[in-house]
C-alpha positions in Angstrom: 192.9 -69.7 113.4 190.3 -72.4 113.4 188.7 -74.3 115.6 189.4 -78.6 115.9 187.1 -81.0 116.1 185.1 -81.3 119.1 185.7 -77.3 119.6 182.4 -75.9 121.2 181.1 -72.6 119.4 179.1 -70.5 121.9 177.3 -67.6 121.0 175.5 -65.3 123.3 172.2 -63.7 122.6 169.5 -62.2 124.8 166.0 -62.4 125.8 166.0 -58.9 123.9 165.9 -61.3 120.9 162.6 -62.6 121.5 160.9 -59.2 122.5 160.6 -57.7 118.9 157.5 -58.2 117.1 158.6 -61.0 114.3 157.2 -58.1 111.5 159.9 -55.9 112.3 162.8 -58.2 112.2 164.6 -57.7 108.9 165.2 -61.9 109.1 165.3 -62.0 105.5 168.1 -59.6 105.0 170.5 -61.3 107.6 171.7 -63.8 104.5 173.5 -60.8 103.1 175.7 -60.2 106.0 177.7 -64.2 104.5 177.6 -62.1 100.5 177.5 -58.5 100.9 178.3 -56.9 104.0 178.3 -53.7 103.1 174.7 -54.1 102.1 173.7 -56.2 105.2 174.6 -53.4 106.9 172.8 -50.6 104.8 169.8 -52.6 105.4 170.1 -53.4 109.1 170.5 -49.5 109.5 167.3 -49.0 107.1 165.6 -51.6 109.8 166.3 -49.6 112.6 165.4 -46.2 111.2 161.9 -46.9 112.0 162.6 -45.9 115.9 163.1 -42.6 116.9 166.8 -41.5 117.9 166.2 -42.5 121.5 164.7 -45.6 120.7 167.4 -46.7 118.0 169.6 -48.3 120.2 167.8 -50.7 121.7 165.9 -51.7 118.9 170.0 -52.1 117.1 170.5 -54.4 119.6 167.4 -56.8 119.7 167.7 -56.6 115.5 171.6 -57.8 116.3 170.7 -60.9 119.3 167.9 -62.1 116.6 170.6 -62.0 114.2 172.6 -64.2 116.3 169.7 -66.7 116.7 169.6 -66.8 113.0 173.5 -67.2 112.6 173.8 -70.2 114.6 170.6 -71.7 112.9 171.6 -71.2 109.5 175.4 -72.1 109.8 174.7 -74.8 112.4 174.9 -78.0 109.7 177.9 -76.2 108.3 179.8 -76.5 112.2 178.1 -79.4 112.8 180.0 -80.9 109.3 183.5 -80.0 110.6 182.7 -81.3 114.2 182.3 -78.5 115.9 179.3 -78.2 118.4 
């Protein structure tokens, strides 16, 4: 399915997106989640490794809503071009 033209795109994030320190946000491994998933994955797992087990969740999901701040950065031209908003 695709969207027409006009379609609105709306992605939901968190304030947990803004609470990690910018030096632990794997930011420049989110590309390979539009190449290689399998190794956006692998690497987004590496990223969170750093917590403790009770901590990984959490830090999973703030890694994943600052992922979706970058997704809908990065591909906003690209939407944007087919006349989505």
């Amino acid at each position: 399915a695709s969207a027409g033209e006009g379609a609105a795109i709306v992605n939901v994030a968190s304030m947990a997106a803004h609470m990690l320190p910018a030096e632990i946000i794997p930011t420049s491994k989110f590309p390979l989640a539009l190449v290689d998933p399998d190794q956006f994955l692998a690497e987004m797992a590496t990223a969170c490794a750093i917590a403790p087990d009770e901590a990984r969740s959490g830090l999973a999901y703030a890694i994943s809503k600052s992922f979706v701040r970058w997704y809908s950065t990065s591909q906003a031209e690209r939407f944007n071009g087919r006349g989505l908003r």
